[in-house]
C-alpha positions in Angstrom: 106.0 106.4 82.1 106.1 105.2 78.8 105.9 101.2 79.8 103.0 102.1 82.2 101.2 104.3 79.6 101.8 101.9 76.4 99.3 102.4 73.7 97.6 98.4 74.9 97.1 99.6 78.5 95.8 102.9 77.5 93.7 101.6 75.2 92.3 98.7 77.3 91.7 101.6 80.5 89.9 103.0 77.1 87.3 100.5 76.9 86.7 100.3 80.2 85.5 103.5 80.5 83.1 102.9 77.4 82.1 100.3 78.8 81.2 101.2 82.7 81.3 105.3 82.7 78.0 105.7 81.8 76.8 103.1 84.5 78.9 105.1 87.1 77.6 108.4 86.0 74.0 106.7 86.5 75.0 106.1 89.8 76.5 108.7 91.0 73.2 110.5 90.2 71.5 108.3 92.3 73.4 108.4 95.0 72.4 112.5 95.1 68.6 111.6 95.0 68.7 109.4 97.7 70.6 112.0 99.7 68.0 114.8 98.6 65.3 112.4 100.2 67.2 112.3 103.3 67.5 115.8 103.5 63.7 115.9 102.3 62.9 114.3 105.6 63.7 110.4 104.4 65.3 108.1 106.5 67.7 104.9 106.2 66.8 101.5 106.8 67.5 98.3 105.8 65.8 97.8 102.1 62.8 95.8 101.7 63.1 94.8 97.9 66.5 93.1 99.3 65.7 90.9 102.1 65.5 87.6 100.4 69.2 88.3 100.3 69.9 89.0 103.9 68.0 85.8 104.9 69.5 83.7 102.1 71.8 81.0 103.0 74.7 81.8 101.1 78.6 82.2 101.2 81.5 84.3 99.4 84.3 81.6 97.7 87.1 80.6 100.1 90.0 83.0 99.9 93.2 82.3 98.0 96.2 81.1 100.5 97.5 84.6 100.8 94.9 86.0 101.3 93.6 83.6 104.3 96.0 84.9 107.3 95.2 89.0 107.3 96.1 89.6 111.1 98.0 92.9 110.4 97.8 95.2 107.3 100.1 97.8 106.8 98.3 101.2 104.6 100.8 103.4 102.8 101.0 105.6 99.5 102.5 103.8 96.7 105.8 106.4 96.8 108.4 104.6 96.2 110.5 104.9 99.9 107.0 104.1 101.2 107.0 100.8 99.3 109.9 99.6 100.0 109.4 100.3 103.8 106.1 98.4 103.6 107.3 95.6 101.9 109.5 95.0 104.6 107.5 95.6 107.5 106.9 92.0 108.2 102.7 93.0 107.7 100.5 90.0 106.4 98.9 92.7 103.6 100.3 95.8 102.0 97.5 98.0 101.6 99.1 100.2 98.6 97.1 102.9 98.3 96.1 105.0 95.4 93.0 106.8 96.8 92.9 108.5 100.4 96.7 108.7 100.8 97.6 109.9 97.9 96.9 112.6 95.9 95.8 112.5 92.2 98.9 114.9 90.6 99.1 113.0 87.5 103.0 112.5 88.5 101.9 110.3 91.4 99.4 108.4 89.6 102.2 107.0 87.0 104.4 106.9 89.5 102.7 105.1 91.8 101.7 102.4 89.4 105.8 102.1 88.1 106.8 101.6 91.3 103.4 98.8 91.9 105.2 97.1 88.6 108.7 97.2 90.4 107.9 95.8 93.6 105.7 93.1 92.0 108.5 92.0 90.2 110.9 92.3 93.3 113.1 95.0 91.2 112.1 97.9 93.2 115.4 100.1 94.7 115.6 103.6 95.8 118.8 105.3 96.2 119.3 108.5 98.0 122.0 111.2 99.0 121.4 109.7 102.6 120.6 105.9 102.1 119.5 103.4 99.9 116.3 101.6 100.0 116.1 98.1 99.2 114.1 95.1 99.4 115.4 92.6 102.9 115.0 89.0 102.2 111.2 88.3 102.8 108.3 87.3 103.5 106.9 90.0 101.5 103.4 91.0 102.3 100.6 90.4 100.2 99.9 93.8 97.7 95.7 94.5 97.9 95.7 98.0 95.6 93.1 100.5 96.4 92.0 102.5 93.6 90.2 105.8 93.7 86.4 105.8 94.8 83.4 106.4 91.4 82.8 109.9 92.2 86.7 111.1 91.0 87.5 111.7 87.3 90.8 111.5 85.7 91.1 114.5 83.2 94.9 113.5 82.0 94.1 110.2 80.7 90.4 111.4 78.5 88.5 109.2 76.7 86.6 110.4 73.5 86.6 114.1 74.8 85.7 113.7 78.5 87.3 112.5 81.5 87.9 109.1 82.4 86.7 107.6 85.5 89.5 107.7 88.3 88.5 103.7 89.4 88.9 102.2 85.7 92.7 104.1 85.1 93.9 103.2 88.4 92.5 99.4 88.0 92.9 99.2 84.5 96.7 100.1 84.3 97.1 97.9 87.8 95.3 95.2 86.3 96.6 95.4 82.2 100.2 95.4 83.7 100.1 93.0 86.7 97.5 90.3 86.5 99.3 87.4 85.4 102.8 88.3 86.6 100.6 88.1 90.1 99.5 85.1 89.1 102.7 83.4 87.9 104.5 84.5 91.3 101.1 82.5 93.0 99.3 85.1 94.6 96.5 87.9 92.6 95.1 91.2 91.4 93.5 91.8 94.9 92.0 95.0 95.4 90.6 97.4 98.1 87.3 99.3 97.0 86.4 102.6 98.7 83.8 105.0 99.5 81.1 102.8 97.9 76.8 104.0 98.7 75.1 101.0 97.8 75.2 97.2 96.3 74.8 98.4 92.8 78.0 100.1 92.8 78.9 97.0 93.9 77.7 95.2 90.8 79.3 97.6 88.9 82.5 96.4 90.0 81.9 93.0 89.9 80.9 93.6 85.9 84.0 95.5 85.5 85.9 92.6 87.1 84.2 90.3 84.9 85.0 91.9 81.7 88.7 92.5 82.6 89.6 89.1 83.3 87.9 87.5 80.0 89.4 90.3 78.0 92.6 89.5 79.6 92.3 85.7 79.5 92.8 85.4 83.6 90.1 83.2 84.7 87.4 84.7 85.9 87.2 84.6 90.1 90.5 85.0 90.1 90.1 89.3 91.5 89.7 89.8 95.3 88.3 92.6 96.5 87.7 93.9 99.8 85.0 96.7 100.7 85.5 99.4 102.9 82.1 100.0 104.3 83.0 103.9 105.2 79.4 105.6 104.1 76.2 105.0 106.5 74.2 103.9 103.5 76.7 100.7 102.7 76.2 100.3 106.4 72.8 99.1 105.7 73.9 97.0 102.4 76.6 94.6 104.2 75.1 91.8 102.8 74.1 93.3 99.6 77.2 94.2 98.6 78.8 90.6 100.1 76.5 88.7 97.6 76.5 91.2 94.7 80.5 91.5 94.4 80.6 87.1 94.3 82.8 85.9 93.3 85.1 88.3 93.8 84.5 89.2 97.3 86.9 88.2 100.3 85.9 90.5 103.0 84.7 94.2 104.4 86.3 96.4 106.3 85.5 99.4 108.8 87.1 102.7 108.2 86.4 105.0 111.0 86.6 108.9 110.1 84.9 108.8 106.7 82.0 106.2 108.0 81.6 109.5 110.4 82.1 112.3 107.6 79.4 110.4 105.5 77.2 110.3 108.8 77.5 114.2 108.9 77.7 114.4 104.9 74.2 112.5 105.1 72.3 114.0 108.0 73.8 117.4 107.8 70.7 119.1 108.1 69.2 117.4 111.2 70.5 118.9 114.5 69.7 115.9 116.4 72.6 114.2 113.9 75.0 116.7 115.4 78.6 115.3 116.4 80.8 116.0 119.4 84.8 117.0 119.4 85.6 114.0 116.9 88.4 112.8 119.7 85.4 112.3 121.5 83.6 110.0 119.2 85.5 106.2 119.6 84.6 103.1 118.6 82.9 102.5 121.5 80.0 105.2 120.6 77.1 103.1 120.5 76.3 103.7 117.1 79.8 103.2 116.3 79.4 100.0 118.2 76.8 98.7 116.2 78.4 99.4 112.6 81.5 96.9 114.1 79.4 94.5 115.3 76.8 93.8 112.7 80.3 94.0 110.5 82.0 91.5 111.8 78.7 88.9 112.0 77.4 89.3 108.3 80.7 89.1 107.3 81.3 85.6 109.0 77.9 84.3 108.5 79.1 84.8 104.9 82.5 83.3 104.7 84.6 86.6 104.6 86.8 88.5 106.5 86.0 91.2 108.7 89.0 93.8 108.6 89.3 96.2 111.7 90.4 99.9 111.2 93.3 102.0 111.5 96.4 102.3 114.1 97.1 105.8 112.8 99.8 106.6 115.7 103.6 107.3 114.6 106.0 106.2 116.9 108.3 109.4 118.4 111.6 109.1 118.4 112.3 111.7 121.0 109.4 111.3 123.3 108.8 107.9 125.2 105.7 109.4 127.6 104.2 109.8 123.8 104.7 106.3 123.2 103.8 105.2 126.4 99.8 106.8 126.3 99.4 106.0 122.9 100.4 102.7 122.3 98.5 101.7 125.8 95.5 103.7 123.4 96.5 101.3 120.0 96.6 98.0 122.3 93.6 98.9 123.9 91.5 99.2 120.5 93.4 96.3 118.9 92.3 94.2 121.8 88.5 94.9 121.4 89.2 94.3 117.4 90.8 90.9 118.3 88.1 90.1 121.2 85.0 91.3 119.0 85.7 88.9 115.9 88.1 91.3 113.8 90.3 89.0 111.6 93.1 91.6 111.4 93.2 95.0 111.5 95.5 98.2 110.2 98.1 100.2 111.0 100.3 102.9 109.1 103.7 102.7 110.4 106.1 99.7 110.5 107.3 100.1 114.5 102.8 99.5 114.8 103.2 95.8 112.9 104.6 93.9 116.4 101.8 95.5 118.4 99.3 94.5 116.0 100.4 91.0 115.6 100.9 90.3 119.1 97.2 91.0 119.8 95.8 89.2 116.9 98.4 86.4 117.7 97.3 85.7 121.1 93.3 85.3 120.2 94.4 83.5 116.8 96.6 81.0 118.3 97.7 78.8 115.5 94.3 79.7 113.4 94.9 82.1 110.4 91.2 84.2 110.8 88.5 84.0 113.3 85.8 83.2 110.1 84.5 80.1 112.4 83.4 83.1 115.2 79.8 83.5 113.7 78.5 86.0 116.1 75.0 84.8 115.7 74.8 86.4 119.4 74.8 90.4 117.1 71.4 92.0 116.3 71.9 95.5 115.1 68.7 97.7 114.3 68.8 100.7 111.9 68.0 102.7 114.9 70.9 101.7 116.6 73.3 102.6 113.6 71.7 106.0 113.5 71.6 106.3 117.4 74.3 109.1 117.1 72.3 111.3 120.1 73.8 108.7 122.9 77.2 109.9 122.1 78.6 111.3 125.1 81.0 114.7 124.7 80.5 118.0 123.8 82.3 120.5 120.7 85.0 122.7 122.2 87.2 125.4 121.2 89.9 122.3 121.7 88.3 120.4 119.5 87.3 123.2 117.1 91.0 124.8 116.6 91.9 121.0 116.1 90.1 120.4 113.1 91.1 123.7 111.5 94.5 123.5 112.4 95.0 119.5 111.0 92.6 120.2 107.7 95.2 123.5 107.0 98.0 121.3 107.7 96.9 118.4 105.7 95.6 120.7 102.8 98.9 122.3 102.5 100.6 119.4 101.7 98.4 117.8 99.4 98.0 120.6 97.6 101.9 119.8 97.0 101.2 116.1 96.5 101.8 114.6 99.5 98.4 112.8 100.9 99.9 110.6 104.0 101.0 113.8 106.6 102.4 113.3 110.0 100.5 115.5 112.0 100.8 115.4 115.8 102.2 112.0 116.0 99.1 110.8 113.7 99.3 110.1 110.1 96.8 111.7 108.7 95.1 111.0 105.0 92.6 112.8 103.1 89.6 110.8 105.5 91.3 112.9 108.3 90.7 116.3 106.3 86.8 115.5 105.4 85.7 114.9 109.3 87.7 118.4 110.1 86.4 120.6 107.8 82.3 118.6 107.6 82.2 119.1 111.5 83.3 122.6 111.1 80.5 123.0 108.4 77.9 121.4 110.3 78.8 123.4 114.0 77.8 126.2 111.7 75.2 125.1 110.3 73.7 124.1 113.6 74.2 126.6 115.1 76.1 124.5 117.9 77.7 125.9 120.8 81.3 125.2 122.2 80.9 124.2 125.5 81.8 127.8 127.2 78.8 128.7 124.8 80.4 130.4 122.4 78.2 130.1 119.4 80.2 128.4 116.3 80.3 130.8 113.1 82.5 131.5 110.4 83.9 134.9 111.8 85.0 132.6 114.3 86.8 130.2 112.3 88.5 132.8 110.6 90.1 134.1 113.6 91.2 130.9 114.7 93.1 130.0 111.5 94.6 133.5 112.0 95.9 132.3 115.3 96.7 128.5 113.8 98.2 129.6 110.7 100.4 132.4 113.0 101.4 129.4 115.2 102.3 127.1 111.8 104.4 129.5 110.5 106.2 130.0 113.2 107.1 126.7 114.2 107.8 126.4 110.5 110.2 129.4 109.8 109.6 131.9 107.4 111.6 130.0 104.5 109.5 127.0 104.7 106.7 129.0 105.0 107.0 130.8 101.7 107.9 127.5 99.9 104.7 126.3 101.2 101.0 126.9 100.0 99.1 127.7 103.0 97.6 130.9 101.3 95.8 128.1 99.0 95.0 125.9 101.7 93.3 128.4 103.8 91.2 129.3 100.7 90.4 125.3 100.1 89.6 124.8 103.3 87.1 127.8 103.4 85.6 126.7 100.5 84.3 123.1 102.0 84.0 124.2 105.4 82.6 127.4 105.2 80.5 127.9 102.1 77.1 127.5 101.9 76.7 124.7 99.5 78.2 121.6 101.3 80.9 120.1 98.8 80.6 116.8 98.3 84.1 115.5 98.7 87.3 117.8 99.5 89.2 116.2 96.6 87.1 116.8 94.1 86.9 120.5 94.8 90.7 121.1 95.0 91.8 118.4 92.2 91.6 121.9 90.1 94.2 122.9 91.8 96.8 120.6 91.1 98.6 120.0 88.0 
């Protein structure tokens, strides 16, 4: 802790915050007007005051040369067994994740970043009582960090009396520490960037890059960064955000469950903006259709990558009929990746990385990317991104005790610092927990109906986690039970699913409940 927290790198995640805080606070207010306005009646479209940018005939800079052959990214916590495991899982990209799959306990945050520094620097080793973890002989994938969104604060690391921002400590210490021992091994500081609302959020990080690297003396251009457009207003600010993060931009990506919880986050108040079972809702939903496709063709008219989303599926070991379903499931949606444009896609376990690349092999050929697929065939109107009434499905007592049952489940253990949970054969990360518990909320709130027409209401959510949390602790044991903090879960849980108010983000509302 003491290398990663040395008085320079504290000092220089210091002046970033003095620098950009007030910017991101500015922001983050304006992200809650715009949403009042929706709820005020507003809609969403595509902005007027930008359109010289969407019919501008520019491109993002060409991407550095590991960064130009994405095909299959691996997604992981930076725990150290997990790093280890990634970097030998024969992925393109490590996706090392510091936001969504892991959890802000101060220990994991230093941690994680120790263990960043170790496997940069090939030095990273794990022994156990069991078995020892160590690096095999290569090729390694290429690390792309993902910090935390703008709307988290850091409250161990203040900065002259208030908290930092949780995006400048997890940059700045990646960045302080790493950038030119990246650089001298001849790849980068490349960086995921989630949960953004709009292309001045954007800017903001392209001015943070900007500073970092002249303060550092790393030349400047030499940051990647990938978006994940994951909130419906980003969805109408591809381009935007393309031109305002040059030139630091390689590429977007499409993250399914919270592009869905900030559709219900958004339009919670409109009935007509009501979702089915979320099992129901794949990316084959028209709406969800048109948020891939107008992806993948602004990204390539631009010169940057389109990423597809996640293979969240975990192998059994003991089941092969498991297997057999859900891989046919993972091919099937890695196919219409690969077929639509995708350059590469995700998945979160290892045993995933063959399937992956043998799909994205087979439409590559001996091409590293699909950027020369243009898609100039795509039109996508805002209606059709907000066309959410053609899905087909209905909300069920299945799907109901689903989301209740996973959000405890995944709750549970983040509340013990785990954020990546194996849950039904599914990884699950904190994305997974925000569309349970919003639907839940907006059934409610809606006054939806399950399809036997049972009307959805809190009294019935109660009784159902009395009947999940029965079943947990039972399969459980009554030992692992009591080591465990369901009691807290269930009272998280109730706060952002069943309260009045509408929290923004689950992890904001429990990070006081962690150490």
């Amino acid at each position: 802790m003491t290398e990663i927290l040395s008085d320079e790198a504290v000092a220089f995640v210091a002046e970033l915050n003095r620098r950009f805080r007030p910017r991101r606070n500015e922001l983050l207010a304006a992200r809650a007007a715009r949403r009042a306005e929706i709820a005020a009646g507003g809609s969403l479209d595509f902005l007027s005051e930008t359109a010289d940018i969407r019919a501008g005939d520019w491109r993002v800079p060409p991407a550095p040369a590991d960064l130009t052959d994405r095909r299959v990214e691996i997604t992981g916590p930076t725990e150290r067994k997990m790093t280890i495991n990634a970097l030998n899982s024969g992925a393109k990209v490590w996706l090392a994740d510091l936001e969504d799959a892991n959890t802000p306990h101060w220990s994991n945050v230093v941690d994680g970043q120790q263990n960043l520094f170790d496997a940069i620097r090939r030095t990273i080793r794990l022994e156990t009582d069991k078995k020892t973890y160590e690096l095999g002989e290569g090729p390694y994938p290429t690390i792309v960090m993902r910090p935390r969104g703008w709307h988290l604060d850091e409250r161990h690391l203040p900065v002259d009396g208030e908290p930092a921002v949780g995006a400048l400590v997890d940059f700045g210490l990646y960045f302080f520490h790493n950038a030119a021992e990246l650089l001298s091994r001849g790849s980068g500081p490349y960086f995921y960037l989630p949960k953004m609302e709009s292309h001045k959020e954007a800017a903001l990080w392209n001015d943070v890059f900007t500073y970092a690297q002249e303060a550092l003396g790393i030349p400047v251009g030499t940051i990647r960064a990938t978006v994940l457009i994951e909130t419906i207003p980003a969805a109408f600010e591809m381009d935007e955000i393309l031109h305002a993060l040059r030139p630091h931009i390689s590429g977007l990506n499409a993250g399914r469950w919270d592009y869905l919880f900030s559709i219900i986050k958004y339009f919670r108040d409109n009935p007509a903006m009501v979702l089915p079972d979320r099992a129901a809702v794949t990316m084959t939903a028209p709406f969800m259709r048109a948020y891939t496709e107008l992806l993948v063709s602004t990204c390539h008219k631009r010169g940057a990558f389109a990423m597809g989303g996640m293979a969240a599926f975990i192998p059994s070991r003991r089941d092969p009929a498991v297997n057999e379903v859900a891989l046919a499931k993972v091919r099937e949606d890695k196919e219409r990746e690969a077929g639509d444009g995708f350059d590469g896609s995700w998945v979160a376990h290892p045993d995933l990385v063959p399937v992956c690349r043998e799909i994205f092999d087979r439409v590559l050929g001996d091409r590293p990317n699909q950027l020369d697929r243009r898609r100039d065939d795509v039109s996508v109107a805002a209606a059709q991104l907000l066309d959410v009434a053609a899905t087909g499905g209905s909300v069920t007592e299945a799907g109901l005790r689903g989301n209740v049952s996973v959000a405890l489940q995944y709750l549970e253990a983040w509340l013990r610092g785990n954020g990546a949970v194996a849950i039904n054969n599914l990884m699950e990360d904190a994305a997974t927990a925000e569309i349970s518990r919003s639907q839940v909320w907006q059934w409610i709130h809606n006054g939806v109906r399950l399809a036997d027409g049972t009307e959805v209401t809190a009294d019935l959510v109660g009784r159902i986690e009395d009947e999940e949390l029965a079943k947990i602790r039972e399969a459980l044991g009554d030992q692992a039970w009591a080591a465990g903090r369901f009691d807290d879960a269930r009272k998280l849980f109730e706060r952002v699913a069943l309260a009045d108010d509408f929290a923004e983000f689950l992890t904001t509302a429990a990070y006081d409940s962690i150490d």
